[in-house]
C-alpha positions in Angstrom: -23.2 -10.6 -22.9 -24.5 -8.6 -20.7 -23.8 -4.7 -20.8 -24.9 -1.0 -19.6 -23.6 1.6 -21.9 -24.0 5.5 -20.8 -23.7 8.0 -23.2 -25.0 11.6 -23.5 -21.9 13.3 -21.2 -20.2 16.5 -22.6 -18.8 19.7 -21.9 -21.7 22.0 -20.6 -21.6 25.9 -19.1 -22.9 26.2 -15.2 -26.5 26.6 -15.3 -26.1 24.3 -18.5 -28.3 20.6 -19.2 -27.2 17.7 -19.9 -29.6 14.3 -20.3 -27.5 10.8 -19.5 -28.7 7.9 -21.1 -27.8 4.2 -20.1 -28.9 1.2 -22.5 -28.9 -2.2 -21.2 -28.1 -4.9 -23.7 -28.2 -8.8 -23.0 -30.8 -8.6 -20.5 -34.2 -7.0 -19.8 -33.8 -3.8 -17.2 -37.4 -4.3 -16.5 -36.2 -6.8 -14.0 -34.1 -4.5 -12.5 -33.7 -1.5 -10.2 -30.9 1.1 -11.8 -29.1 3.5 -9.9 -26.9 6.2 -11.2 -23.3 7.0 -9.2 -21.0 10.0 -10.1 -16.6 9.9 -9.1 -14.7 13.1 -9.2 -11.1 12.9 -9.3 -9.7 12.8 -5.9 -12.8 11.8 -4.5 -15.2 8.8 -3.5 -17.2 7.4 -5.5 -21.4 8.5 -4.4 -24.8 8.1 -5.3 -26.7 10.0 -6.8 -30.1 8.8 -8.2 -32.0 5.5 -8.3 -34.6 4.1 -9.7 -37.0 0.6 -9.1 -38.1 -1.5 -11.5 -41.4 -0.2 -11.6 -40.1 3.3 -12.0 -42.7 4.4 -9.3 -39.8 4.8 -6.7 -37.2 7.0 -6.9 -34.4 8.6 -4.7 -31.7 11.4 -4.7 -28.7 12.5 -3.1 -29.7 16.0 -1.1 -27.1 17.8 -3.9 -28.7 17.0 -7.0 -32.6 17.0 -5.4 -34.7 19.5 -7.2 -31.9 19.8 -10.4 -31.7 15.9 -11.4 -34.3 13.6 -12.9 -34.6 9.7 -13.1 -36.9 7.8 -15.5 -36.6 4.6 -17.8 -38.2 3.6 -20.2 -38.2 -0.5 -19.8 -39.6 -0.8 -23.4 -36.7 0.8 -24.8 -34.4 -1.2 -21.8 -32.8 2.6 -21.3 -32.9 4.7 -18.1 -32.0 8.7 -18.2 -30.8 10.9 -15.8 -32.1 14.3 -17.3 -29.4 17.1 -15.4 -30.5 20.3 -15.1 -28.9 23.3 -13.6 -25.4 22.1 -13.4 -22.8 23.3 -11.2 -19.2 23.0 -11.8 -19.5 20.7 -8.5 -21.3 17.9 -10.5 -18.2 17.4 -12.2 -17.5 13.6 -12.6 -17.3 10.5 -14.4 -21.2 9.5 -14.3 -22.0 5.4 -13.3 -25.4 3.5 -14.3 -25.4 0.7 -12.6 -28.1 -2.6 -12.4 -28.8 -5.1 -9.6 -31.6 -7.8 -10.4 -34.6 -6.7 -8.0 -37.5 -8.8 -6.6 -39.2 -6.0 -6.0 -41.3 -3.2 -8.0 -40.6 -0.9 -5.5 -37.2 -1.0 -4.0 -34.1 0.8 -5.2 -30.9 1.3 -3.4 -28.1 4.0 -3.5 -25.6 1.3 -2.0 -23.0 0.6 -4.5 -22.4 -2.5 -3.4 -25.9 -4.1 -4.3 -25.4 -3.5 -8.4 -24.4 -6.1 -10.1 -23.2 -4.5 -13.5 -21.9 -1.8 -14.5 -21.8 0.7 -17.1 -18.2 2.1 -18.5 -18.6 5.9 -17.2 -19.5 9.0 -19.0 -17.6 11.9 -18.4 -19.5 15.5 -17.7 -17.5 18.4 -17.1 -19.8 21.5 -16.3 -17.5 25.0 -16.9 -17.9 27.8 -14.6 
């Protein structure tokens, strides 16, 4: 069966770090380009990080630039969204998702292109 699990969310003071994890299990995530989507209550669901298969191309949302951090690590079939200097603003239930990509290079921040999906971890960040 294939599955994404997330874990590493919490409670965390503003200014605070947090490092998200997402394991893949029943598949190899080297084959595949990961993104990372965040929902706050009330609101849409956005992107917020993504990464190719290769892990040489990477993209943010302009509110997390500079404060978040993607990387995987395909031998251990886990990506991580390292969070630094959290704002109560980045308040959400936090997505990995996968989509199967022919290329080394490509990743997408359009929801719509992942294929699975992880079960959400929350982060609350406290002000």
């Amino acid at each position: 069966q294939l599955q994404l699990v997330e874990s590493g969310g919490g409670l965390v003071h503003h200014g605070g770090s947090l490092r998200l994890s997402c394991e893949a299990s029943g598949f190899t995530l080297a084959y595949y380009a990961i993104g990372w989507f965040r929902q706050a209550p009330g609101k849409e669901r956005e992107g917020v990080s993504c990464i190719s298969r290769s892990g040489g191309s990477t993209n943010y949302a302009d509110s997390v630039k500079g404060r978040f951090t993607i990387s995987r690590d395909n031998a251990k079939n886990t990506v991580y969204l390292q969070m630094n200097s959290l704002k109560p603003e980045d308040t959400a239930v936090y997505y990995c998702a996968a989509f199967s990509s022919l290329g080394l290079g490509y990743c997408s921040g359009y929801a719509g292109e992942y294929d699975y999906w992880g079960q959400g971890a929350q982060v609350t960040v406290s002000s």
